[in-house]
N, C-alpha and C positions, 0 to 999 in steps of 0.2 A: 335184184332188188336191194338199194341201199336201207342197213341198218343202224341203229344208233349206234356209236361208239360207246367202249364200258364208260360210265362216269368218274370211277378212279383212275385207272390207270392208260385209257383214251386209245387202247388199242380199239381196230375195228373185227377183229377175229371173233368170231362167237359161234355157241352153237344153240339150239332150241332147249331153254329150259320143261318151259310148258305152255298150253294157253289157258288162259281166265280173262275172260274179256278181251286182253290183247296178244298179244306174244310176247312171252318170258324168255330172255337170252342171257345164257352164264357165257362169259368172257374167257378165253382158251388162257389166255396169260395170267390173269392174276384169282380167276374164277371167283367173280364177284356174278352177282344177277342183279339184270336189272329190266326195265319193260320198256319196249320196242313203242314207246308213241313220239310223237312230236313235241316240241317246246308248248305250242300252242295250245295243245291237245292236254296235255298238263298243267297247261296256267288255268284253263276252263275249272277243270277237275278238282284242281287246288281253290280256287275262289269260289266253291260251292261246299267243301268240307267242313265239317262243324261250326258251322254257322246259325245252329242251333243248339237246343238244351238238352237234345238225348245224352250228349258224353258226356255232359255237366252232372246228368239226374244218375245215371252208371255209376261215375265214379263215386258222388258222394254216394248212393245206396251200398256201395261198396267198403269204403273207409269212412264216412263220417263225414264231419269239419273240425277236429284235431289235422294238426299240422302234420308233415312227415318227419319228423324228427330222428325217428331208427336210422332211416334214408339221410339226413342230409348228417347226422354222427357219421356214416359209412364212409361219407366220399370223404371228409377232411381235408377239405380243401383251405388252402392258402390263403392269406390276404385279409381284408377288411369291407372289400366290395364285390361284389357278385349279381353278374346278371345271365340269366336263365332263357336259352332258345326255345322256343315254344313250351311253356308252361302247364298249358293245361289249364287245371282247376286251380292251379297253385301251392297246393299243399305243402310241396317241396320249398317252394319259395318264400310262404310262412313260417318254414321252420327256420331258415338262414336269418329271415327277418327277426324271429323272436331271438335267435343266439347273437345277435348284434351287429350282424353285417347291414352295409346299406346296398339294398337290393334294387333291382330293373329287370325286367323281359320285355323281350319283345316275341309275340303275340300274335299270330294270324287273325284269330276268329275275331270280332269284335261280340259275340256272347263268352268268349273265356275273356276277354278283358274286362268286359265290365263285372262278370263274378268276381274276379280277383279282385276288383278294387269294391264291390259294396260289400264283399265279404269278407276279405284279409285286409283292406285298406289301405294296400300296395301301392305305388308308384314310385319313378313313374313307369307306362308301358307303350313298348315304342309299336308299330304295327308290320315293321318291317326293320331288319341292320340300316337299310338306307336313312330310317326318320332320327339315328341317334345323330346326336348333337358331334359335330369333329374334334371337339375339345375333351370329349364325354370318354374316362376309360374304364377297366375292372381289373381289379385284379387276377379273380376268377371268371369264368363265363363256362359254363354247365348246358349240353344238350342231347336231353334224354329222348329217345325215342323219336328225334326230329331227323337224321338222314335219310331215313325210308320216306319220307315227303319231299323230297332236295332231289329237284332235277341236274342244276349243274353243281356236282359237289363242291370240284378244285373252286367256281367263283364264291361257294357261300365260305369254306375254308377261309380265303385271303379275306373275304370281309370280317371275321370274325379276328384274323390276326393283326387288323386295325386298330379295333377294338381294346387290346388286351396292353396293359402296363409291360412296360422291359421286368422278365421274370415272371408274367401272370402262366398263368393256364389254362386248357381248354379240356374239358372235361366230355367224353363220347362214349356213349352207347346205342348200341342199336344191332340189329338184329343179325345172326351171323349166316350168308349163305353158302358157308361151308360146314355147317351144322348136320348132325346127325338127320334132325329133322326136315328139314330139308333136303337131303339127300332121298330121305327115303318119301316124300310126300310131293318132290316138284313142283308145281304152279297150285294143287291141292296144299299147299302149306298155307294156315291162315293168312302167314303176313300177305299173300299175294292178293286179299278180299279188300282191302279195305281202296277205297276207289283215288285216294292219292299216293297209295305206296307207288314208286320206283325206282329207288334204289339200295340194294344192300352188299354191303362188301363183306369181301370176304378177308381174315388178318393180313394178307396180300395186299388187299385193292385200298385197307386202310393205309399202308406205308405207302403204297403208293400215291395216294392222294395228298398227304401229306408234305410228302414231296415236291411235287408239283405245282404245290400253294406255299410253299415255303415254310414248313413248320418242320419242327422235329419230333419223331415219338419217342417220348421220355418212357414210357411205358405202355404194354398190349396184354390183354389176356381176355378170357375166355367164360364165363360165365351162365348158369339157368338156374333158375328155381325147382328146388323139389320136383322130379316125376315131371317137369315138365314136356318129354318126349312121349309117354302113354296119353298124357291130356293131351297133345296136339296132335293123334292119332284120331282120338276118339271124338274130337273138332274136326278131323276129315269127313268122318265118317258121317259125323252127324250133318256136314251143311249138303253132304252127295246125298245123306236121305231126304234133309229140306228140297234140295233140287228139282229131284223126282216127283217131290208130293206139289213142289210148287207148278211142274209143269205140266200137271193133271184138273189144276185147279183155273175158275177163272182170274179175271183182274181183280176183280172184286175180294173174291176168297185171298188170292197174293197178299193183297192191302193187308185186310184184315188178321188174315194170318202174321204177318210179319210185327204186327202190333204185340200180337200175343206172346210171339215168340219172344219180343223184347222184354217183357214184363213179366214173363216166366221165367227169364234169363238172370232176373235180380240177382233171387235168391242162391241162383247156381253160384254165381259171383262171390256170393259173399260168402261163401262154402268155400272156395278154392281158396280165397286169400286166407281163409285160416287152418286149411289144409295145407297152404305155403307151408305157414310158419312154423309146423310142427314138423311137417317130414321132412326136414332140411336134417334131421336126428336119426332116420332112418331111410337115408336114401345115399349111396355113395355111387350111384350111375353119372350124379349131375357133376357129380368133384371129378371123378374119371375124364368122363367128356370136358368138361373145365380143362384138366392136364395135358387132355390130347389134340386143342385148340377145337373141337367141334361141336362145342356146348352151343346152346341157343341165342347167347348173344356175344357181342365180341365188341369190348370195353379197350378206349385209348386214353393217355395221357401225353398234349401235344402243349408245343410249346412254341411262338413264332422265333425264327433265327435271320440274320442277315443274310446269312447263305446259305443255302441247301448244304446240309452234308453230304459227302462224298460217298455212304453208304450206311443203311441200316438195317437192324438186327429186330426180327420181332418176338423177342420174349422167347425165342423155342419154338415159334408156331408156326407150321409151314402154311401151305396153302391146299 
């Protein structure tokens, strides 16, 4: 049976991460995971994701409508202009806005686009890298939490290094699957629930994708918030009991159930974000795992070059 190839590094070697709906393959070379469906089978999947206002009604019950302003001080990015790969609610992109850069995203959903613009009064927002203008560049370009949605990584890579001014950069985060968490939790790791994740590198499959797309990493490292390894244990645990209770119940009960569970979900939310913020003071697990590259997300800074380098170094992090 033919398998997908990794999407960073294009080997076809893999072995069975786990299943959750499909089959999860970590990649023998560069041990990135990613999920065994078809092009096709992900473009459905992807043109169905938040297309509504649950992530909208989350996030803000979560932070508000103040701007992300902690977050976009963090990155310090370069330049004058800046456009943001999948946004979201925008907060982040409000903030760049209010410190004086001239901002753009481009935007899947068409419900995060139009919040962005009746809320933060953004534009413009492209719906896809295809719809920017060819004249159109940034200095910076920022995309948080967008790879794990990125079927073909290397082609979204090169279109973003189009994009980007002589000297810009591209700003990457996203979830790391060579993480503690993940080791210990396999296809039970949240990221593998949400119905358009597939794909996550690992510090390897980042250089190597890079590569491949022609960009250079100026920088790699390793990142989680607070305790995030016990909370994403205790997310296992909790959706193998939803599991259980949901395949006792009928259709009906499902529905309903899952309603509730959303709505009881708020308050947990808005608990953890401010449990982030303090235990970052007493927790030195996350700095550990950060140092030994297996923290829960794994952050790049890339840069496009006329020619592939001849070899790169990643920060210390193996694979």
């Amino acid at each position: 049976m033919d398998h997908r190839p990794c999407p960073f590094c294009c080997d076809e070697s893999s072995s069975i991460f786990g299943t959750r709906g499909d089959i999860w393959l970590r990649c023998r070379t560069c041990r990135s995971v990613f999920r065994d469906i078809t092009a096709d089978k992900f473009g459905r999947l992807h043109d169905e994701a938040f297309q509504d206002a649950d992530f909208l009604d989350a996030v803000v019950a979560t932070h508000g409508l103040e701007p992300a302003r902690a977050v976009w001080d963090g990155l310090s990015l370069p330049g004058r202009s800046l456009l943001e790969i999948g946004p979201g609610s925008g907060h982040l992109l409000a903030a760049a806005h209010e410190a004086g850069r001239a901002v753009a995203a481009v935007e899947h959903s068409q419900a995060n686009r139009k919040f962005i613009q009746d809320i933060w009064g953004i534009g413009p927002l492209y719906p896809d890298l295809a719809a920017i203008p060819q004249d159109v560049s940034f200095d910076a370009v920022v995309a948080i939490n967008v790879l794990e949605h990125v079927y073909d990584i290397a082609g979204f890579l090169r279109s973003i290094a189009k994009v980007i001014t002589p000297g810009g950069v591209l700003f990457v985060s996203t979830s790391n699957a060579v993480s503690l968490e993940a080791r210990l939790l396999g296809s039970a790791w949240a990221m593998c629930k949400t119905p358009d994740h597939v794909s996550f590198p690992s510090p390897a499959g980042m250089v190597r994708a890079a590569q491949v797309s022609n960009m250079q990493v100026e920088r790699l490292w390793s990142t989680e918030v607070p305790f995030e390894l016990p909370v994403s244990v205790l997310v296992a645990a909790r959706d193998w009991k939803r599991a259980r209770c949901c395949s006792r119940s009928t259709a009906t009960d499902g529905y309903s159930g899952k309603i509730n569970a959303e709505k009881s979900g708020m308050p947990a939310k808005r608990w953890l974000a401010r449990f982030y913020s303090c235990g970052k003071f007493i927790d030195p697990t996350s700095r550990l795992l950060g140092a030994w590259g297996r923290a829960a997300n794994v952050k790049a800074c890339l840069r496009p070059v006329s020619q592939p380098p001849a070899s790169l170094q990643e920060d210390g992090l193996d694979s």
